[in-house]
C-alpha positions as CSV (number, residue, x, y, z in Angstrom):
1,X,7.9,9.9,0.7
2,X,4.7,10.5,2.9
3,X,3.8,12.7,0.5
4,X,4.0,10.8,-2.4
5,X,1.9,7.8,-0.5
6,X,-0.7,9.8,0.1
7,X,-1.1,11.0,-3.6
8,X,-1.0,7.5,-4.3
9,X,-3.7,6.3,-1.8
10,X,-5.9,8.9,-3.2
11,X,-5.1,7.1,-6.5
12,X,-5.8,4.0,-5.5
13,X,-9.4,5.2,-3.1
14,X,-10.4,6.8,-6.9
15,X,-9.4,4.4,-9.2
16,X,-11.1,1.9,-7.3
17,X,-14.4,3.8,-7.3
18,X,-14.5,4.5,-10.5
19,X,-13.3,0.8,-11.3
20,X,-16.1,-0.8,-9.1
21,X,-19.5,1.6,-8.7
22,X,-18.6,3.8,-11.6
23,X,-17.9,6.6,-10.0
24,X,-15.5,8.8,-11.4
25,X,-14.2,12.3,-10.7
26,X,-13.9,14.7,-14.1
27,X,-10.2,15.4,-14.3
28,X,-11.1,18.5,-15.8
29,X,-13.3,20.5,-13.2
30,X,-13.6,17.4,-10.5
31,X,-17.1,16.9,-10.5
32,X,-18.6,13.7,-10.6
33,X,-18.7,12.7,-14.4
34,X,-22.0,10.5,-15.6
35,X,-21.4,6.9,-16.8
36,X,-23.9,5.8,-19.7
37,X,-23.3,4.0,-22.4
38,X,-20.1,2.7,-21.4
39,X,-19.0,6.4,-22.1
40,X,-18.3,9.1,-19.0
41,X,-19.2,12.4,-19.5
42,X,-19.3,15.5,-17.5
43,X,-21.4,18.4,-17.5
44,X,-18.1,20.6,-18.6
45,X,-17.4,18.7,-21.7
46,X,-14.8,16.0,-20.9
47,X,-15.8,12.9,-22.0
48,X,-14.0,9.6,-22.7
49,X,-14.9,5.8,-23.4
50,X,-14.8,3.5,-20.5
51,X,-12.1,1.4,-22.7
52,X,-9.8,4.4,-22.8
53,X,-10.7,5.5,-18.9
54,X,-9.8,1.9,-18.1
55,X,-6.6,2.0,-19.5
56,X,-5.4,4.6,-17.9
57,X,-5.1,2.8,-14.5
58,X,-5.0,-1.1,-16.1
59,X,-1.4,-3.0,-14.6
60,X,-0.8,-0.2,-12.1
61,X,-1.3,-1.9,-8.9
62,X,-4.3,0.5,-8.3
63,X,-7.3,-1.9,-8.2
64,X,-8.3,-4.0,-5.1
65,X,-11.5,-3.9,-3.8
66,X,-10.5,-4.3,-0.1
67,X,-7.7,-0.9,-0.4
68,X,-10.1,1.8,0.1
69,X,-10.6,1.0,3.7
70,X,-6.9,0.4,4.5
71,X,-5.5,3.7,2.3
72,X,-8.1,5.8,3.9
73,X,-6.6,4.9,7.6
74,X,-3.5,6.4,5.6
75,X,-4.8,9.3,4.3
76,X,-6.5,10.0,7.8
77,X,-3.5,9.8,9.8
78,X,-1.1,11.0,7.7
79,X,-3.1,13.9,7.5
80,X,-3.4,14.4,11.2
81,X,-0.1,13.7,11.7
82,X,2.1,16.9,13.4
83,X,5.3,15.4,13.6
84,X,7.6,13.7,11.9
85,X,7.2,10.2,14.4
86,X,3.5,10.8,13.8
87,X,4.0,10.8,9.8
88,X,6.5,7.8,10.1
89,X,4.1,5.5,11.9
90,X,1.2,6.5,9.4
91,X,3.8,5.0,6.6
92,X,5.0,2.0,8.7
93,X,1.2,1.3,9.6
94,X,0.4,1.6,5.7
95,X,2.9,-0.3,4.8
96,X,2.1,-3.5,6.9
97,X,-1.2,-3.8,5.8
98,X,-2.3,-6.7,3.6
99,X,-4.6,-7.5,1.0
100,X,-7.5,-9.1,2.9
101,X,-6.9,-8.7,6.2
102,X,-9.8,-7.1,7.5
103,X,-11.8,-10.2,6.4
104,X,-9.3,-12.4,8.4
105,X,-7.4,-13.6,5.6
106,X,-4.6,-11.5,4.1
107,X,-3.0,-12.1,1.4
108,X,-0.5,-9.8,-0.7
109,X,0.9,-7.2,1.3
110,X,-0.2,-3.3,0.6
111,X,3.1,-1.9,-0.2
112,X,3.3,-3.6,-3.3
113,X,1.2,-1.4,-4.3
114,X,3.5,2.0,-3.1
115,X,6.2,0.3,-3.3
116,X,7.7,-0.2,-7.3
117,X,9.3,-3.9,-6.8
118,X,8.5,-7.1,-7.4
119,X,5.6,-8.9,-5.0
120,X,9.0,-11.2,-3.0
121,X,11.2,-8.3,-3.2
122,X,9.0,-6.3,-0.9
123,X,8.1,-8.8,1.1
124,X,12.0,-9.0,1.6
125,X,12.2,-5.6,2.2
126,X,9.6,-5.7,5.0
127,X,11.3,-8.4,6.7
128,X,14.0,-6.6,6.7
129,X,13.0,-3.1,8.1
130,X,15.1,-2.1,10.9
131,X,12.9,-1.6,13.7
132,X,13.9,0.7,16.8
133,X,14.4,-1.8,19.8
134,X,12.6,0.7,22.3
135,X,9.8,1.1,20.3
136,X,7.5,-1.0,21.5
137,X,4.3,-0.1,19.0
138,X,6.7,-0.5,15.7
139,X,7.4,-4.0,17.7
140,X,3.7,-5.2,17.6
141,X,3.1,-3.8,14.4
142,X,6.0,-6.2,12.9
143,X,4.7,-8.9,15.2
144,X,1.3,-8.5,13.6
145,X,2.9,-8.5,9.9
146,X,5.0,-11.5,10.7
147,X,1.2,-13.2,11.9
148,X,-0.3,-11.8,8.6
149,X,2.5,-13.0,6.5
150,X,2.5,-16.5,8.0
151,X,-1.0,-16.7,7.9
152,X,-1.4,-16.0,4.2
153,X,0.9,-18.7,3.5
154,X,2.8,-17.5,0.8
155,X,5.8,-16.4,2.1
156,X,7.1,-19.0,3.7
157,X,10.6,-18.8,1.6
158,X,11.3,-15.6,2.2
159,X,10.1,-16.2,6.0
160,X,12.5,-19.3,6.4
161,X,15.3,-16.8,5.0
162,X,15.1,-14.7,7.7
163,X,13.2,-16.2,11.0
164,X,16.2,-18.5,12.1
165,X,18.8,-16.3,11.6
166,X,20.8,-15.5,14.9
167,X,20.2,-12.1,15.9
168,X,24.0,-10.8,15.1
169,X,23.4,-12.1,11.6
170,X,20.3,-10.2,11.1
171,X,22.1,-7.3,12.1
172,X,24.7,-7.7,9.6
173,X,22.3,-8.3,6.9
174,X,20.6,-5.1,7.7
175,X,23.8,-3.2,7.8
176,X,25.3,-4.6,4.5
177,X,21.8,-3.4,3.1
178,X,22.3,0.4,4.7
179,X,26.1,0.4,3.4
180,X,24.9,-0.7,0.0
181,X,22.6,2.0,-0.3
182,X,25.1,4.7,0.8
């Protein structure tokens, strides 16, 4: 799964490049193709119109001009990461990142754009993590989603579904989710 995050936060670091400067990479040798004319060419001979390039990526959950910084902090520590608890917390950090939130205002949360569900279903999901009680960083980092979440306002359904739940039923909840998956 770590794996396949990071392919897609390279995605997303390119896409948004190219969707934003221009600056894209040839596909065919990986230089950096030349954008005139609303046509991208490369010094190897693929070319393609910006329509076509476009649609490649368009209704993908790739373009957000506030990811780069966020995904890169991924790719970073994912790719320093020796161990498996050192390649979980890269995903769990990824993961509860939103849109925004280094300008002090989040908005949509990250995964949905790793994760393939609907925006409320993953913010579900989040909510829902299990998080290891003696864990104390994974603690803050859901503390800090929670923040983020509320802050953004727009979750405050999915929020109210979950925050005044007594503990044993949140427990419950997140076993009849593990069973259901078995």
């Amino acid at each position: 799964m770590g794996y396949a995050f990071l392919a897609r936060a390279d995605s997303l670091v390119q896409t948004n490049r190219a969707h934003y400067d221009p600056v894209v990479k040839c596909p065919v040798c990986g230089a950096t193709a030349s954008y005139v004319n609303r046509i991208l060419r490369c010094d190897c001979g693929w070319s393609l119109s910006w329509r076509e390039y476009h649609a490649t990526y368009q209704k993908k959950q790739l373009i957000g001009e506030n990811i780069p910084p966020l995904v890169e902090v991924y790719i970073r520590e994912f790719g320093a990461a020796r161990d498996y608890y050192a390649k979980m917390r890269a995903i769990d950090n990824l993961l509860h990142r939103f849109h925004w939130e280094l300008q002090n205002a989040p908005t949509r949360p990250l995964a949905v754009n790793f994760i393939d569900l609907r925006l409320w279903d993953v913010v579900r999901f989040l909510i829902t993590l299990a998080y290891p009680p003696d864990d104390p960083e994974a603690r803050r980092q859901y503390e800090t989603w929670l923040a983020n979440a509320r802050k953004s306002g727009w979750y405050e359904n999915e929020l109210a579904e979950f925050e005044n739940l007594p503990e044993a039923t949140f427990e419950s909840l997140l076993a009849e989710k593990d069973n259901a998956g078995s």
